[in-house]
N, C-alpha and C positions, 0 to 999 in steps of 0.2 A: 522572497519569491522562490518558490521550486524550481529547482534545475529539473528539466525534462530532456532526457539524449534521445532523439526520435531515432531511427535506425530501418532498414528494410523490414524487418522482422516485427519491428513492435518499437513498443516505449521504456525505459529506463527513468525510474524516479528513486529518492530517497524518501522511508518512511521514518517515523518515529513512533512505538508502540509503547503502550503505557497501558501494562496488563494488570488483570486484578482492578479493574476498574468497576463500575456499578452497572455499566451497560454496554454496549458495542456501538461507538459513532465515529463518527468524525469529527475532529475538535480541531478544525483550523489548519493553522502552517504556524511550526515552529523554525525559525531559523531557514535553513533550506529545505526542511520536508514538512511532508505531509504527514499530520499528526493523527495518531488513530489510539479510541481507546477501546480494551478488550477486557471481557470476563473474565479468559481463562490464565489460569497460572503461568510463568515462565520454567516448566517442568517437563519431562520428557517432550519436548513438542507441541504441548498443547496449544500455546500463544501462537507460534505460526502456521498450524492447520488451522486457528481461526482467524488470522491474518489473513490467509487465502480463501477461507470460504468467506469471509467479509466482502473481500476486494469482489471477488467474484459476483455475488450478487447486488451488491453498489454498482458495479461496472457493467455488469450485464455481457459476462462472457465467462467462458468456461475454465472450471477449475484447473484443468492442465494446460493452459496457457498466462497462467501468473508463476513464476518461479520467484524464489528468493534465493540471488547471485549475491547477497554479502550481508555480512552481519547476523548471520543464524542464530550465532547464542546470543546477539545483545540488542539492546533496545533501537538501535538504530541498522535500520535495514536499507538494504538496494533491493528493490524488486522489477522484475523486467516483465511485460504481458505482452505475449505475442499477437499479433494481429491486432492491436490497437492505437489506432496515430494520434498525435499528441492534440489535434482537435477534438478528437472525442473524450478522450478522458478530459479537457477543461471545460466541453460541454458536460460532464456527468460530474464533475468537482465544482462546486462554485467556488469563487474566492480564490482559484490555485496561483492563477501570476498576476494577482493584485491589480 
């Protein structure tokens, strides 16, 4: 199950991204995160600009309200999106807390 820290501001989850992948989805929950898989390379940036434009359009809210607060350079990330309560994102995830 994902840990979700709800907060005034928005939500806290752990991702898991697995770039270089064939396509961009979402592949379930590993462990405590939310496992996501991407196109692009884990190179200058490119994996977590499309982490966030990912998030973004799955979640249906704007690109500068998803930050990534841990794990920049590695495959397991913390990402926080402001203005969004932890009911909405398990309506827009299915499968999140099992």
């Amino acid at each position: 199950m994902v840990l979700i820290r709800e907060t005034t501001e928005g939500i806290t989850f752990a991702l898991r991204v697995l770039p270089r992948s064939s396509r961009c989805e979402l592949a379930g929950i590993q462990g405590d995160a939310v496992k996501l898989k991407i196109t692009a390379p884990p190179v200058e940036g490119l994996a977590n600009e499309e982490c966030i434009r990912f998030l973004s359009k799955t979640l249906q809210v704007p690109k500068t309200s998803i930050r990534i607060v841990g794990g920049e350079r590695s495959r397991n990330k913390t990402i926080h999106i402001a203005g969004l309560t932890r009911g909405e994102l398990e309506a827009k995830i299915p499968g999140l807390t099992g």
